[in-house]
C-alpha positions as semicolon CSV with decimal commas, in nm:
position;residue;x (nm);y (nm);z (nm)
1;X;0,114;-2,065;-0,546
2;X;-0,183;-2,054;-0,305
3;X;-0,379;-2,352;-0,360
4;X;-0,206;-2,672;-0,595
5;X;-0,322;-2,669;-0,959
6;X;-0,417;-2,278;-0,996
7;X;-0,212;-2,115;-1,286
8;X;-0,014;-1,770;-1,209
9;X;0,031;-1,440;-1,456
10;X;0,301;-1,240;-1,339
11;X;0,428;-0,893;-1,455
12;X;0,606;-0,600;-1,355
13;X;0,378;-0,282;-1,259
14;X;0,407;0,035;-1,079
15;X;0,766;-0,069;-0,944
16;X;0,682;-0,383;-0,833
17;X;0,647;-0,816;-0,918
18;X;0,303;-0,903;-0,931
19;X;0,130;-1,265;-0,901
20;X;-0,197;-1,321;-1,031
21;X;-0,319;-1,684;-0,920
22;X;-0,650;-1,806;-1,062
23;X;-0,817;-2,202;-1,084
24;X;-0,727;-2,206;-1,473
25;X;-0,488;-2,003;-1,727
26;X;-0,637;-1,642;-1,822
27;X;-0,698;-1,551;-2,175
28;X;-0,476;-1,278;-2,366
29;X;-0,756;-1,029;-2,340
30;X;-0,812;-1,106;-1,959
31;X;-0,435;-1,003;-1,892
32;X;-0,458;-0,742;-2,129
33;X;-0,710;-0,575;-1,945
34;X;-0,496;-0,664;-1,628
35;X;-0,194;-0,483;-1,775
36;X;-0,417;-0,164;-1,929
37;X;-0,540;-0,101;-1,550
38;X;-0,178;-0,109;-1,425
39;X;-0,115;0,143;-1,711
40;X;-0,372;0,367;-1,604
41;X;-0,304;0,371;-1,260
42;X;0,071;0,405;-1,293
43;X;-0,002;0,704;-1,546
44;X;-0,224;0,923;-1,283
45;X;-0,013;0,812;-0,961
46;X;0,319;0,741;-1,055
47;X;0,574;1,060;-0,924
48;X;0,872;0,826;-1,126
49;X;0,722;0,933;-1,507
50;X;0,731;1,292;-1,609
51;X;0,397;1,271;-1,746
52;X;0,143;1,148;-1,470
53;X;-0,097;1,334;-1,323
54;X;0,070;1,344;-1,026
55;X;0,429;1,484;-1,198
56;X;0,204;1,752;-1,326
57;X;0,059;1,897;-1,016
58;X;0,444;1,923;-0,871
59;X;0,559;2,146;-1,136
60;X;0,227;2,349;-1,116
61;X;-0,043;2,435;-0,875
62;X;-0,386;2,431;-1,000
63;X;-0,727;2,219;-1,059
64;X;-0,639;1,866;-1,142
65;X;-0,943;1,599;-1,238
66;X;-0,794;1,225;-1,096
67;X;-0,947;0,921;-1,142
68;X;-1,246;0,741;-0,999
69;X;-1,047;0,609;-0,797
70;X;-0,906;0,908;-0,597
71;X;-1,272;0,958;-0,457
72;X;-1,186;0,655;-0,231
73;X;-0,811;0,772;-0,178
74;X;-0,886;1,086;-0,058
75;X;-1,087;1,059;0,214
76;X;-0,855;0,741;0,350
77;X;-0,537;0,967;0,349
78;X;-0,771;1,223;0,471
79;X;-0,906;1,034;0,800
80;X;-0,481;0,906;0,853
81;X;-0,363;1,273;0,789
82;X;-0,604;1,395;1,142
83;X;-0,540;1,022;1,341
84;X;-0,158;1,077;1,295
85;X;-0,139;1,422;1,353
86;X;-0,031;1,534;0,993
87;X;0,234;1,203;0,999
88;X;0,094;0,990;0,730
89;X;-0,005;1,262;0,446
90;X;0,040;1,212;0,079
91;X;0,223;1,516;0,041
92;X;0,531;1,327;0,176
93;X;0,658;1,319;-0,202
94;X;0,924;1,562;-0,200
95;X;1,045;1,478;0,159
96;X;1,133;1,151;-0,026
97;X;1,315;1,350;-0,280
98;X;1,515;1,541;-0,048
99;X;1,606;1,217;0,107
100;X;1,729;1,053;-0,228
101;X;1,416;0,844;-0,264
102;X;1,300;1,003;-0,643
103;X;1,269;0,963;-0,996
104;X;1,636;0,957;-1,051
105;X;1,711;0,683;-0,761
106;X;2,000;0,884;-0,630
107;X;1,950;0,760;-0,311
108;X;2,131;1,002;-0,149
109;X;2,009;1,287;0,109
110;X;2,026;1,638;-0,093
111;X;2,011;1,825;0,257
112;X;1,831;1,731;0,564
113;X;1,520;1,633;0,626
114;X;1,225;1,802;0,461
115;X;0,869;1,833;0,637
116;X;0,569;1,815;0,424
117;X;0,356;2,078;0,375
118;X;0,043;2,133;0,557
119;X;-0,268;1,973;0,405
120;X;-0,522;2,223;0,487
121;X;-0,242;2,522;0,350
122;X;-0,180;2,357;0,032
123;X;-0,446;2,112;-0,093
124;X;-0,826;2,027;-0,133
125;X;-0,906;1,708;-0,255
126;X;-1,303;1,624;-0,313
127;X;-1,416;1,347;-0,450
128;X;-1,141;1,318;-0,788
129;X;-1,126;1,703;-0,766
130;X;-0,752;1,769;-0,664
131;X;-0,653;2,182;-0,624
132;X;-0,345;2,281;-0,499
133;X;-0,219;2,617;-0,380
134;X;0,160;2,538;-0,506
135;X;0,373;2,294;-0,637
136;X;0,345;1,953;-0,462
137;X;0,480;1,625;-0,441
138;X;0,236;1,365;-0,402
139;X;0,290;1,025;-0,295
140;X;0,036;0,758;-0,203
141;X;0,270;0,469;-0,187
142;X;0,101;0,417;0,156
143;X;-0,231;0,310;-0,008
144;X;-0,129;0,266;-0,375
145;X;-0,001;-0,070;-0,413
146;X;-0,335;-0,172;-0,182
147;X;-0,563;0,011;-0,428
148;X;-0,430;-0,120;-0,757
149;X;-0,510;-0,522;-0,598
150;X;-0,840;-0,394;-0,541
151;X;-0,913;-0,238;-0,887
152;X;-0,750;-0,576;-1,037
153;X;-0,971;-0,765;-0,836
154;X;-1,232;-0,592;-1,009
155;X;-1,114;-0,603;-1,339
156;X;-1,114;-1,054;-1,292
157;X;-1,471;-1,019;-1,147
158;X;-1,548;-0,844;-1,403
159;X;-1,451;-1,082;-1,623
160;X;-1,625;-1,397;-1,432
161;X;-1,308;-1,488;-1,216
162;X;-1,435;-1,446;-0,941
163;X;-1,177;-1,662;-0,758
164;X;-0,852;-1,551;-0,749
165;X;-0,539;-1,456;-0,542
166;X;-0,321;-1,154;-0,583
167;X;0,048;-1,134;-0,465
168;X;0,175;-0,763;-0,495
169;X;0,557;-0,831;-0,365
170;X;0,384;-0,988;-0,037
171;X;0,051;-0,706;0,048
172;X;-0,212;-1,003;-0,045
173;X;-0,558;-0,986;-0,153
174;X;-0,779;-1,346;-0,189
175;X;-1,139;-1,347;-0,340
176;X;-1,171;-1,632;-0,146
177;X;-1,383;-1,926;-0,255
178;X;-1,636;-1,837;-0,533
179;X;-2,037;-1,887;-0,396
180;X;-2,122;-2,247;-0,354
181;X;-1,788;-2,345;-0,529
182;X;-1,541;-2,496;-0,298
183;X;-1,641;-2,364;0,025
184;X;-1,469;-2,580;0,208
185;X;-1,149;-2,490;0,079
186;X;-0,857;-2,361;0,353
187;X;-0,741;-2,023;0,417
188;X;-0,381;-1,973;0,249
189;X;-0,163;-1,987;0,529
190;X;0,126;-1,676;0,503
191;X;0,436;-1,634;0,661
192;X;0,495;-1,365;0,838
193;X;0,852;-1,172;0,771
194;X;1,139;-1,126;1,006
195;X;1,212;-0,750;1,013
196;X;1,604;-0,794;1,016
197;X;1,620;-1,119;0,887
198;X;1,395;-1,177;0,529
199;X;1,481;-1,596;0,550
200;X;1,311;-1,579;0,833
201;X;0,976;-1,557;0,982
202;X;0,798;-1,478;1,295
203;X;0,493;-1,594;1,286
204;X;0,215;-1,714;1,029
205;X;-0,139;-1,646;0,955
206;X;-0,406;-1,768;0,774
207;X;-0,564;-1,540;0,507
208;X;-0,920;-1,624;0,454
209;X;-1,139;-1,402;0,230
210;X;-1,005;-1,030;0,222
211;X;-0,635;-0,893;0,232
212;X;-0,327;-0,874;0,426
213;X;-0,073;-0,615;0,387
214;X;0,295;-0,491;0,476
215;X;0,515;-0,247;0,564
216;X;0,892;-0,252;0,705
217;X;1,158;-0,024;0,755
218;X;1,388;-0,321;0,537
219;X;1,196;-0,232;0,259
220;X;1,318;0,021;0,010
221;X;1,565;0,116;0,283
222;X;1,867;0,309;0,138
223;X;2,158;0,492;0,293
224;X;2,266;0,507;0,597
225;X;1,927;0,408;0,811
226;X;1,707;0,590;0,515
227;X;1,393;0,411;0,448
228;X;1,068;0,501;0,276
229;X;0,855;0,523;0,596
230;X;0,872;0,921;0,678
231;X;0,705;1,137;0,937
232;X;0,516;1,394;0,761
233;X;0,605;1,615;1,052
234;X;0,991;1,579;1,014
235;X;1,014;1,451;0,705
236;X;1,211;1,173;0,873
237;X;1,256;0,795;0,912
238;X;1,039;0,673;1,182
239;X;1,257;0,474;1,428
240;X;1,004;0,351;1,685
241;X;0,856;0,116;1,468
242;X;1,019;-0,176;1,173
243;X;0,759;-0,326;1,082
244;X;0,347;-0,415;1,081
245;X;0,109;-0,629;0,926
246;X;-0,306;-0,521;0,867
247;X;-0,609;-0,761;0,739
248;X;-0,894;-0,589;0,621
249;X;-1,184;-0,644;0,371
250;X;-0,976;-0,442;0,114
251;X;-0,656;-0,415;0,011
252;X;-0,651;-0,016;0,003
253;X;-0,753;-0,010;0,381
254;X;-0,503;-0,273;0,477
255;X;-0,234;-0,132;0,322
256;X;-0,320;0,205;0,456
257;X;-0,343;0,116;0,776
258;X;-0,001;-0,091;0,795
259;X;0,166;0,256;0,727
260;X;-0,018;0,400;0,977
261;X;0,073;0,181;1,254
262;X;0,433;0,322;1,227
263;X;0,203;0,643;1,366
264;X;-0,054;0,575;1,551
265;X;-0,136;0,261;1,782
266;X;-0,340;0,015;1,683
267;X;-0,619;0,023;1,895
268;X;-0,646;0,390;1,831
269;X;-0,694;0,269;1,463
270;X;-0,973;-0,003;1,567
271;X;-1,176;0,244;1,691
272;X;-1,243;0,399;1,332
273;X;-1,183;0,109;1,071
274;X;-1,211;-0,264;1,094
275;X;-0,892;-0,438;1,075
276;X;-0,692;-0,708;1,283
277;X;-0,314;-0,574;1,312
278;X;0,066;-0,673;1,476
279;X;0,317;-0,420;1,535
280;X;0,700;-0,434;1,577
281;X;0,863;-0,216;1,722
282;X;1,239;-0,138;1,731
283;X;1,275;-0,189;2,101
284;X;1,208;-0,582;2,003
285;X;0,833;-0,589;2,142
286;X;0,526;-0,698;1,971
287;X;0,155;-0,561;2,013
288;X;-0,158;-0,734;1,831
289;X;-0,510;-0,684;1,830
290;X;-0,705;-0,960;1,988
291;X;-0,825;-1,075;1,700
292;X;-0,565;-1,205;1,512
293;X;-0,537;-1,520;1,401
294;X;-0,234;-1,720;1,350
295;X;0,064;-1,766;1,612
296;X;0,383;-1,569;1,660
297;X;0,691;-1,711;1,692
């Protein structure tokens, strides 16, 4: 619980536990609209349900109208496709097929690794316009899980909640305190996950207003060394890096960007969005932006 005496609404949703922590209980029509949002997204997005948007444009190529919020999607991945080089893409769906990673949770390789496609051969996104030239396998995993906290965030301010804290399985998003309410109160203090070790921690820090978010190769690893973190351009497991941590304004950019650092350094990253970021790398070294606040172990 982030701060002593707030009241938590927890539920399953696009394949993962969330938290929602707010200063007193929300009504039954407050978490229904919660849970309709999750719906929604989970129905355009989701490549695990035959009947998403998503599931559609990978058995057929054609002119696909997303939701709203794919206009803020696409040009994220878009700006991550060019930084990395064509690493972090969002065609990396069937490369995590190939690998075991799909709707059936075989997870076990069907052959060897499976480059994406090209971007520029295969798709045009603009705005929540989505045409593709074939069959593809979409998967924005990277951003996803960042996006939904953001468009549940919306959903409670909406609503007049404007203070609240959302716990996605660990990516974080706090409203912070609510104007002239509180203002005093303390950043939620977060510990930071040991790569190879998950009851332990190496390091902590404190989330103010805005969100932090996560990504490790221990997560959703499978196999033998399979985990879902692939190089667009191998359609591999990336090796150099197990894990990396992002704070941002929003939880779509943060969680973006803490795939990314498995591709591109961090300062690279700095120069184009605003973030604070840590990066481990396999080789047992850390590298942090200046600007973080907390302390490593």
């Amino acid at each position: 619980m982030p701060h002593p005496g707030w009241t938590e609404f927890s539920f399953e949703g696009i394949g993962t536990r969330w938290e929602v922590s707010t200063p007193s209980p929300l009504s039954g029509a407050h978490r229904r609209r919660l849970l309709d949002a999750v719906e929604a997204y989970d129905a355009a997005w989701s490549r695990f349900r035959p009947d998403s948007l998503v599931a559609g444009a990978a058995r057929t190529p054609g002119r696909y109208e997303l939701p709203a919020e794919a206009a803020v999607l696409g040009p994220l991945y878009q700006s991550l496709y060019r930084l990395s080089g064509g690493a972090m893409t969002p065609l990396i769906g069937t490369s995590l097929e190939r690998l075991g990673y799909g709707a059936g949770y075989r997870l076990r390789p069907e052959g060897p690794p499976l480059p994406a496609p090209r971007w520029e051969e295969v798709l045009d996104w603009q705005g929540t316009v989505l045409t593709t030239a074939e069959p593809v396998g979409i998967d924005i995993g990277a951003a996803g899980k960042g996006q939904l906290a953001d468009l549940l965030s919306a959903v409670l301010n909406s609503c007049g909640i404007g203070e609240h804290f959302i716990d996605a399985s660990g990516d974080l998003l706090n409203s912070g305190p609510a104007p002239g309410l509180d203002t005093a109160r303390a950043p939620v203090e977060v510990a930071l996950e040991h790569p190879y070790d998950p009851g332990r921690a190496i390091g902590i820090i404190p989330l103010g207003a805005g969100a932090l978010c996560a990504s490790a190769a221990n997560r959703r690893a499978w196999g033998d060394g399979l985990h879902h973190v692939l190089d667009g351009t191998t359609g591999a497991p990336v090796r150099t890096v197990v894990a990396s941590w992002a704070l941002a304004a929003s939880a779509a950019v943060a969680d973006a960007l803490a795939t990314a650092l498995f591709f591109v350094d961090g300062a690279r990253l700095r120069r184009e969005f605003d973030f604070s970021w840590l990066t481990v790398y396999s080789d047992g070294h850390a590298e942090y932006s200046t600007d973080l606040e907390g302390a490593l172990f």
